[in-house]
C-alpha positions as CSV (number, residue, x, y, z in Angstrom):
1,X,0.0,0.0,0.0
2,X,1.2,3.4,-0.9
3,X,1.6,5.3,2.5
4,X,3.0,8.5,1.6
5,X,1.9,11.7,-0.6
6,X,4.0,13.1,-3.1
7,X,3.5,15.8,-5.1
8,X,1.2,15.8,-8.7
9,X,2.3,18.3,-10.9
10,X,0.0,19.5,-13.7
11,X,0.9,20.3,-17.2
12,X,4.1,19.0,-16.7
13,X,5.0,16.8,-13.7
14,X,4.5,13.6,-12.1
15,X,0.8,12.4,-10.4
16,X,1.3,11.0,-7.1
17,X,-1.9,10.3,-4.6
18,X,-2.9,7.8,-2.2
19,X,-4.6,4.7,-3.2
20,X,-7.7,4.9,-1.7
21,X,-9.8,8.5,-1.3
22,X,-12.7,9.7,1.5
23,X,-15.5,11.2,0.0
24,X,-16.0,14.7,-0.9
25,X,-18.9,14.7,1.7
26,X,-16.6,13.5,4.2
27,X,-14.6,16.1,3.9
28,X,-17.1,18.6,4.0
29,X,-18.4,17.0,7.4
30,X,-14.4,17.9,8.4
31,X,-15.1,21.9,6.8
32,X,-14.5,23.0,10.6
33,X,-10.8,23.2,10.8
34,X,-9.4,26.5,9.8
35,X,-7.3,26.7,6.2
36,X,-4.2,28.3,5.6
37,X,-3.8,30.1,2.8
38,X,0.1,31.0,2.6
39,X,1.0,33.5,0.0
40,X,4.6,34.1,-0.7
41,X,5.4,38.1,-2.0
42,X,8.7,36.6,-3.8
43,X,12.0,39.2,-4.1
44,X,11.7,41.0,-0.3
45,X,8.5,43.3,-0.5
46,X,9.7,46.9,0.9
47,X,7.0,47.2,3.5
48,X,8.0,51.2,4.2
49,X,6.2,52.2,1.0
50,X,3.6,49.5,1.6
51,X,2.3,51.2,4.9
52,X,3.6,54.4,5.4
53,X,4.0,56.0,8.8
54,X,2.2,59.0,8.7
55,X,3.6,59.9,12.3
56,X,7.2,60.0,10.3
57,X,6.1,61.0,7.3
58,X,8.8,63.6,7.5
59,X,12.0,61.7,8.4
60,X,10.0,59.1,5.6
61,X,10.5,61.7,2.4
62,X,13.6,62.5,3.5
63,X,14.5,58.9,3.7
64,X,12.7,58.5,-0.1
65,X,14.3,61.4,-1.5
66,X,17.8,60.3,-3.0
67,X,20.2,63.7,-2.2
68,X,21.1,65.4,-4.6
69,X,17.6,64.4,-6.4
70,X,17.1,65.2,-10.4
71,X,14.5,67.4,-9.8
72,X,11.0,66.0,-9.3
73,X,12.2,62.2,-8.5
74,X,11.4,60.7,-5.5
75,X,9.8,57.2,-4.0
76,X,8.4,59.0,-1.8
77,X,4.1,59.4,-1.6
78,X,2.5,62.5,-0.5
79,X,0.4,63.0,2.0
80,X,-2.4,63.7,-0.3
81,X,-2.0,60.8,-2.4
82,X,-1.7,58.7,0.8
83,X,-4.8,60.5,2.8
84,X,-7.8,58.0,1.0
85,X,-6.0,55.0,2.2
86,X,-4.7,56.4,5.6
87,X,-5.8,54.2,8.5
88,X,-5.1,54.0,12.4
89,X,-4.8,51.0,14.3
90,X,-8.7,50.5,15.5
91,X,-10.0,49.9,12.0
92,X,-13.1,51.8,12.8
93,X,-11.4,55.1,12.4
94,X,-12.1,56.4,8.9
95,X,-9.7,57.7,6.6
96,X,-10.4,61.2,7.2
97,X,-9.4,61.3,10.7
98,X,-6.6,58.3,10.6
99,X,-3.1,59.9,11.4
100,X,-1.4,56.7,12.0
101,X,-0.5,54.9,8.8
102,X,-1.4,54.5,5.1
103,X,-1.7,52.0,2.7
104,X,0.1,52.7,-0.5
105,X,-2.5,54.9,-3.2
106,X,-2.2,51.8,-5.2
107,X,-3.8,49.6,-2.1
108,X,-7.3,51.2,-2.5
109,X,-8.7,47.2,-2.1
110,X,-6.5,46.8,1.0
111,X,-8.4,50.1,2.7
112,X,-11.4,48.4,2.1
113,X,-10.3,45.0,3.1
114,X,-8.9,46.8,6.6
115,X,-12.4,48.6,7.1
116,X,-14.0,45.1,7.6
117,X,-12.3,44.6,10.4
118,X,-10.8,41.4,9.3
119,X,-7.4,42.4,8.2
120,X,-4.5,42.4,10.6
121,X,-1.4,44.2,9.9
122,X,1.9,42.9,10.8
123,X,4.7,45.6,11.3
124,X,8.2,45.7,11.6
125,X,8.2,41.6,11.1
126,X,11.3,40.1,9.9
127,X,14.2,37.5,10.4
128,X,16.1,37.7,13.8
129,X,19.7,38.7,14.1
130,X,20.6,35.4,14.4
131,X,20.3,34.4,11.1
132,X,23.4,34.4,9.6
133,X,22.3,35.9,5.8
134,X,19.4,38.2,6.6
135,X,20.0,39.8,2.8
136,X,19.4,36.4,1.2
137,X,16.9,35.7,-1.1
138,X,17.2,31.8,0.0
139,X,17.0,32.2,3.1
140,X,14.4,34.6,3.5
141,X,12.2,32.9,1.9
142,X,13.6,28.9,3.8
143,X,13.2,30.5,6.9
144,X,9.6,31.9,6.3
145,X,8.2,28.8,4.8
146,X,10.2,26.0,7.4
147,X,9.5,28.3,10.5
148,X,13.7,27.4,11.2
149,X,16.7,29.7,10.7
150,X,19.5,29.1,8.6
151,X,18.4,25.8,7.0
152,X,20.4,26.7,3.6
153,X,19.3,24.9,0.5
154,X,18.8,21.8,1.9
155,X,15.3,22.9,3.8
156,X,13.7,20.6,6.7
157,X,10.2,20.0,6.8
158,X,7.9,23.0,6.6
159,X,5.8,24.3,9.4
160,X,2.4,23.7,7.6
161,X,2.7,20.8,6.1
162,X,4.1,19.3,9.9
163,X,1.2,21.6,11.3
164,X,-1.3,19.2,9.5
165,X,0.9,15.7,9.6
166,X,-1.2,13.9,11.7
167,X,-4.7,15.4,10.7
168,X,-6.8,13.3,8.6
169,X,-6.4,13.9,4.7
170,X,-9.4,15.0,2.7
171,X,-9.6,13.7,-1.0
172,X,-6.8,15.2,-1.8
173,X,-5.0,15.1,0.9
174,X,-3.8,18.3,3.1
175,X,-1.8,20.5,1.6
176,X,-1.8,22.1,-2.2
177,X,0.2,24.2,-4.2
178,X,-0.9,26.3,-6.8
179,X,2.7,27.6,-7.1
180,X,5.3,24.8,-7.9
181,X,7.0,22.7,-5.4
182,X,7.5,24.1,-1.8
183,X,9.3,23.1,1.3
184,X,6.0,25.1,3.4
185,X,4.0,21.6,2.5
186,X,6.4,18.8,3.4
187,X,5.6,17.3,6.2
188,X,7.5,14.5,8.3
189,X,5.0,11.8,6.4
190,X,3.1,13.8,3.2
191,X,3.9,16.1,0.6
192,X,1.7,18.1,-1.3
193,X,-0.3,18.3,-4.3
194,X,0.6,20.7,-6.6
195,X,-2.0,21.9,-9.8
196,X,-0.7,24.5,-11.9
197,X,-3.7,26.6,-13.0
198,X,-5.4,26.8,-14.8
199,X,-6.9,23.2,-13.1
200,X,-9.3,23.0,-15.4
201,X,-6.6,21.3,-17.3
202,X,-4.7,19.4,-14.9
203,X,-3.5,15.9,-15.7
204,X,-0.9,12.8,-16.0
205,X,2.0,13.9,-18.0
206,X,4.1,11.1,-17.7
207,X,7.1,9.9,-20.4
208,X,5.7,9.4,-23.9
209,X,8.9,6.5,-24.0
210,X,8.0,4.6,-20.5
211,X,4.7,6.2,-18.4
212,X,5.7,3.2,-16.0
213,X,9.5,4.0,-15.3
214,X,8.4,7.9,-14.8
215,X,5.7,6.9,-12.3
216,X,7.5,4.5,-10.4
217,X,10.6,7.1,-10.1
218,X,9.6,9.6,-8.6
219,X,7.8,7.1,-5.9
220,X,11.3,6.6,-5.0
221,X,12.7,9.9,-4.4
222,X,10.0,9.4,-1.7
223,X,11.0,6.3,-0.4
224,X,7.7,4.9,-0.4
225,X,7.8,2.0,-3.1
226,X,6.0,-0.9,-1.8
227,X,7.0,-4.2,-2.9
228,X,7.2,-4.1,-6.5
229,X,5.8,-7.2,-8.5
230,X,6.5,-8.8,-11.6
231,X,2.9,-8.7,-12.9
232,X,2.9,-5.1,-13.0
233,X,-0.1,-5.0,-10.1
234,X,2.0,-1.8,-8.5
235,X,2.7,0.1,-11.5
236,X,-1.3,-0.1,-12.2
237,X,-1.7,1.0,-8.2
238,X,0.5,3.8,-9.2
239,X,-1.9,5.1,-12.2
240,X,-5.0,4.5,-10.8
241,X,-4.3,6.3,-8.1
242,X,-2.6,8.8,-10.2
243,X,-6.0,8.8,-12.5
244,X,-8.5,9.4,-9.2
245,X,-6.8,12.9,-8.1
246,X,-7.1,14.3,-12.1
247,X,-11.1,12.7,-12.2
248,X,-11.7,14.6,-8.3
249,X,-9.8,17.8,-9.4
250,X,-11.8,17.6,-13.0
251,X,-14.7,16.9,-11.6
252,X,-14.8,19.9,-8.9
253,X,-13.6,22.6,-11.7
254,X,-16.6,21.5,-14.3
255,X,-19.3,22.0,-10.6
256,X,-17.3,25.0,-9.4
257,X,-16.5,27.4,-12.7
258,X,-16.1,30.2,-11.1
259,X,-17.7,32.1,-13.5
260,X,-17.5,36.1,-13.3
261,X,-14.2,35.3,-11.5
262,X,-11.4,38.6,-12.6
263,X,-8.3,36.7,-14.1
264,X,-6.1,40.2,-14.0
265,X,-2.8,38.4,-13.0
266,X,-1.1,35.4,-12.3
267,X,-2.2,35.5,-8.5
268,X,-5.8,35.8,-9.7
269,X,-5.4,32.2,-11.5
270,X,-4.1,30.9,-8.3
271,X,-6.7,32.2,-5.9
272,X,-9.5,31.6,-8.4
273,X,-8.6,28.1,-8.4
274,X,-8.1,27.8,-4.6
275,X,-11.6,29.1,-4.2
276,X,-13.3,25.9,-6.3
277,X,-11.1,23.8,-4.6
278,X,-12.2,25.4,-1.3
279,X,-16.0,25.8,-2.3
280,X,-15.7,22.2,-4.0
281,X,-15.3,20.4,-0.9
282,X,-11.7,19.2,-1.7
283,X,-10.6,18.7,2.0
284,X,-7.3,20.7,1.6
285,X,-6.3,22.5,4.6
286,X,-3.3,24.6,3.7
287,X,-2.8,26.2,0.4
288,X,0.5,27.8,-1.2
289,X,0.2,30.8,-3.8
290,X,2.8,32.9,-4.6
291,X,3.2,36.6,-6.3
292,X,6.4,38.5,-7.8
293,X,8.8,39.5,-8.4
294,X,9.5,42.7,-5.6
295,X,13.0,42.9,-5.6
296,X,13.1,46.1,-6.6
297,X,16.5,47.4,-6.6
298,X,16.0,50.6,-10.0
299,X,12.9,51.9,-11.4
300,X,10.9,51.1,-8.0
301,X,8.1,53.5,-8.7
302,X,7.4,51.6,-12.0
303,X,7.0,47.8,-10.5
304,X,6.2,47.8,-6.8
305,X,2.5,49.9,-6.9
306,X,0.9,47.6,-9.9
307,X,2.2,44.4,-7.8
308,X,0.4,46.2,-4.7
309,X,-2.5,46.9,-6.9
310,X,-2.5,43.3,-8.2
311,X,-2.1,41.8,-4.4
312,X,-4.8,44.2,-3.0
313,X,-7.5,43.6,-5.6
314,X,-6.6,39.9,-5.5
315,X,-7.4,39.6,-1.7
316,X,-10.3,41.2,-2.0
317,X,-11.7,39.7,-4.6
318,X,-10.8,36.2,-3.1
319,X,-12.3,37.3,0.3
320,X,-15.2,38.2,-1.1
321,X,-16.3,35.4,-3.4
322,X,-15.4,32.9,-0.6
323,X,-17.9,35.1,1.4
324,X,-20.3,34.9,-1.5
325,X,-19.9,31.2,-1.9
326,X,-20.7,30.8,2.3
327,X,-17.3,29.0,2.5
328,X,-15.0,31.9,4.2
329,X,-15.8,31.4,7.5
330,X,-12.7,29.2,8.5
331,X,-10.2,30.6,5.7
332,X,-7.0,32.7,7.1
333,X,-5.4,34.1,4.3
334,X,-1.3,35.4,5.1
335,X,1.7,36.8,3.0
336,X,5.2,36.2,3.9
337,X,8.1,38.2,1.9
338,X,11.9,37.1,1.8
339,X,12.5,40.2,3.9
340,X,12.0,44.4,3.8
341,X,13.9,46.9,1.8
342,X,16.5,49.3,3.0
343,X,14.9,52.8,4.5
344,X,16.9,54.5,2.4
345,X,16.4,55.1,-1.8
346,X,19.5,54.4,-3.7
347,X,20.2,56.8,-6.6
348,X,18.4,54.2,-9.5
349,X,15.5,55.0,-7.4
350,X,15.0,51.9,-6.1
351,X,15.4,50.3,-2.3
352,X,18.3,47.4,-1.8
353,X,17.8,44.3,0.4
354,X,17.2,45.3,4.1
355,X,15.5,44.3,7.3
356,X,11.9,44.4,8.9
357,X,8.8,44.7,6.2
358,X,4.9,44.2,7.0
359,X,2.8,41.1,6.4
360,X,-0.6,40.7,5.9
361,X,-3.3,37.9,7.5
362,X,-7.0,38.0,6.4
363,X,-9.9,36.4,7.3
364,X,-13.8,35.8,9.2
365,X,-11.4,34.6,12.2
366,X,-9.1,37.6,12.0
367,X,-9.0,40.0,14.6
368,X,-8.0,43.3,13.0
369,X,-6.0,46.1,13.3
370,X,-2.1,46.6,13.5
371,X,0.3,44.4,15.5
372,X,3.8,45.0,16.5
373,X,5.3,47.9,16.2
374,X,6.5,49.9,13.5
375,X,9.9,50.7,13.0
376,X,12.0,53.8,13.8
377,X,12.7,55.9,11.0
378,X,15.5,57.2,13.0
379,X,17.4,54.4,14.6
380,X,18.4,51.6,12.5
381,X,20.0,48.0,13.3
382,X,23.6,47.9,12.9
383,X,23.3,47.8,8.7
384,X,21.4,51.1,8.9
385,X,17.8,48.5,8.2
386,X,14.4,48.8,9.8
387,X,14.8,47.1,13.1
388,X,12.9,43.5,13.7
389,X,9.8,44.5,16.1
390,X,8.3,40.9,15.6
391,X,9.9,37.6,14.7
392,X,8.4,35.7,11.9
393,X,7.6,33.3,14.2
394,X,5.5,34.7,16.4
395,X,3.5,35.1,13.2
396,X,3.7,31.7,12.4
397,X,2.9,30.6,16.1
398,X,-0.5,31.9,15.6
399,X,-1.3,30.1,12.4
400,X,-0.5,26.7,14.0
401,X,-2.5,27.0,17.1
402,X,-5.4,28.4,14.8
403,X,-5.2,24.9,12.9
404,X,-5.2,23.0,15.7
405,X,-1.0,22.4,15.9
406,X,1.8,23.0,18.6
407,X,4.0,25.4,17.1
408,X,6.6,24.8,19.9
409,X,7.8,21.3,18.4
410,X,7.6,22.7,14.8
411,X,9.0,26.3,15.7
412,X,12.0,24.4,17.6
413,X,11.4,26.5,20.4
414,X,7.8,28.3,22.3
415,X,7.2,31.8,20.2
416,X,4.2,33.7,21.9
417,X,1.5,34.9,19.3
418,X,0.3,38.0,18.4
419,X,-3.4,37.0,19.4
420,X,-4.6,38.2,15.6
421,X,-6.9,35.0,15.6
């Protein structure tokens, strides 16, 4: 008997699954635990002209304003274009009297995301000083999706997929990425499926020359080959099992078309997708999405505000049809970014890699409002960065004990949550 999950890549991978499947109405009799849906902002997101400080709004022009400047360039906002999406920490404060923060002009969706009540904001989140390449792309973005420190390129487990290890799969088992492979879904005993959307065309692509020989090798990077026979009986297993996740993933996109659904980027195919998959009763528990690329090091004024736009209309528009669809009321949706930009412009007007950034979690469950606090526009950490306020983990802590894990065993060691769920 197959007895571990690997991964089943569409248009263009391998199809992994377990032999036998529970029922989609099983698994909506199991709807009650909360899903995760992790979305990775790849490049290092600069979080200071994400949410601006309006309390330092000064030492932040400055700051935004390369010296000398050609005349007229900055990164910089003004108050005026920041003023409709200002907001202070009790969400119920309206953007005419906020004084607190701001959400970029291009995060218009965000503002109204934040009003609800259901959006928490993260600031001054970032990597601890203990990490030995905080300016790493790698391991940025290992240490956000393991929940470890300086785990290189040779990742352990990640926290979600051991968050939902020993929690009963759904048809298609736990975790899901609509992004590629990840580390964030491997557990100590299951992967995770991945379907690259649109999964309306997800399938089996195996070797034209020897389907059998592709199948079974990739069950052995997984060590979980059972007793192969001569008559062929396991490379059948392998296929049919293979066959049941396309005919489950098939048959929820032709119920759940998502018709009306905005496909304006990349992330909009991903959500759109993890929607039908939520609304289809596919049993999933934690999702991976991912959106990019913010490394923004020239020309920042030209890239970072449509991917903002992009992310803020994609939330919303994913909150919403969940809400529409009845299905949102155990959904937590979070972004993670390799790590912040530097406080400072650089004179291609752009921001270099730095420290401490914001993140974003959303949902019915979500408490809102700000947590942490915001970095010091005037005192830096010893590379002249946004200082950590918040460890990633503390984060993270909260979106384990929200599924039902102990982050303490998967964290390595107890981080106290914010208390955004």
């Amino acid at each position: 008997m197959i007895k571990r999950r690997n991964v089943l890549r569409g248009l263009g991978g391998i199809a992994m699954a377990p032999m036998f499947m529970q029922s989609v109405a099983a698994a909506e009799a199991n709807f009650n635990g909360t899903i995760v849906v992790a979305i990775l902002l790849a490049g290092g997101n600069d979080g200071l002209n994400t949410v601006v400080p309006l309390s330092q709004y000064g030492q932040y022009y400055n700051l935004r304003t390369p010296a000398p400047p050609p005349e007229g360039l900055t990164l910089a906002y003004t108050q005026a274009d920041l003023a409709p999406n200002a907001f202070n920490t009790n969400p119920a404060i309206p953007p005419s009297q906020a004084t607190e923060f701001a959400f970029a002009p291009a995060m218009t969706d965000m503002r109204t995301l934040y009003a609800t009540g259901k959006l928490a904001v993260i600031a001054g989140v970032g990597l601890p000083k203990q990490e030995e390449n905080p300016l790493s792309h790698l391991n940025g973005q290992m240490d956000w999706l393991t929940g470890q420190i300086n785990v290189g390129q040779t990742p352990p487990s990640g926290w979600l997929g051991l968050t939902l290890d020993n929690v009963p799969p759904g048809p298609l088992g736990n975790t899901a990425s609509l992004s590629g492979t990840t580390p964030l879904l491997s557990g100590a005993t299951a992967q995770g499926l991945v379907i690259n959307p649109p999964m309306d065309y997800f399938g089996v692509n195996y070797s034209v020359t020897d389907k059998w020989k592709a199948l079974k090798s990739a069950y052995r990077q997984i060590g979980a080959l059972p007793t192969v026979s001569a008559s062929g009986a396991y490379d059948q297993a392998v296929m049919q099992a293979a066959l049941s996740d396309k005919d489950l993933v098939h048959k929820i996109a032709n119920s759940h078309p998502a018709k009306g659904y905005q496909l304006n980027s990349w992330l909009d195919y991903q959500l759109r997708d993890i929607a039908r998959l939520i609304e289809g009763g596919a049993g999933i528990r934690g999702y991976f999405a991912a959106q990019g690329s913010y490394d923004t090091h020239s020309s920042q004024a030209q890239y970072q505000p449509q991917l903002l736009q992009q992310l803020s209309f994609s939330l919303l528009q994913f909150y919403s049809y969940l809400q529409a669809k009845g299905v949102s009321r155990n959904v937590v949706i979070m972004t993670m970014s390799d790590f912040g930009r530097r406080p400072a412009a650089n004179l291609d007007f752009g921001t270099d890699h730095g420290g401490a950034t914001v993140s974003f979690v959303l949902g019915d469950p979500v408490t809102g409002g700000v947590y942490g606090e915001y970095p010091s526009l005037k005192k830096f950490d010893a590379n002249e960065n946004l200082k950590m306020n918040v460890d990633f983990r503390n984060v993270l802590s909260d979106l384990i004990v929200a599924m039902g894990g102990n982050p303490t065993p998967i964290l390595g060691e107890t981080w106290p949550g914010l208390g955004f769920i």
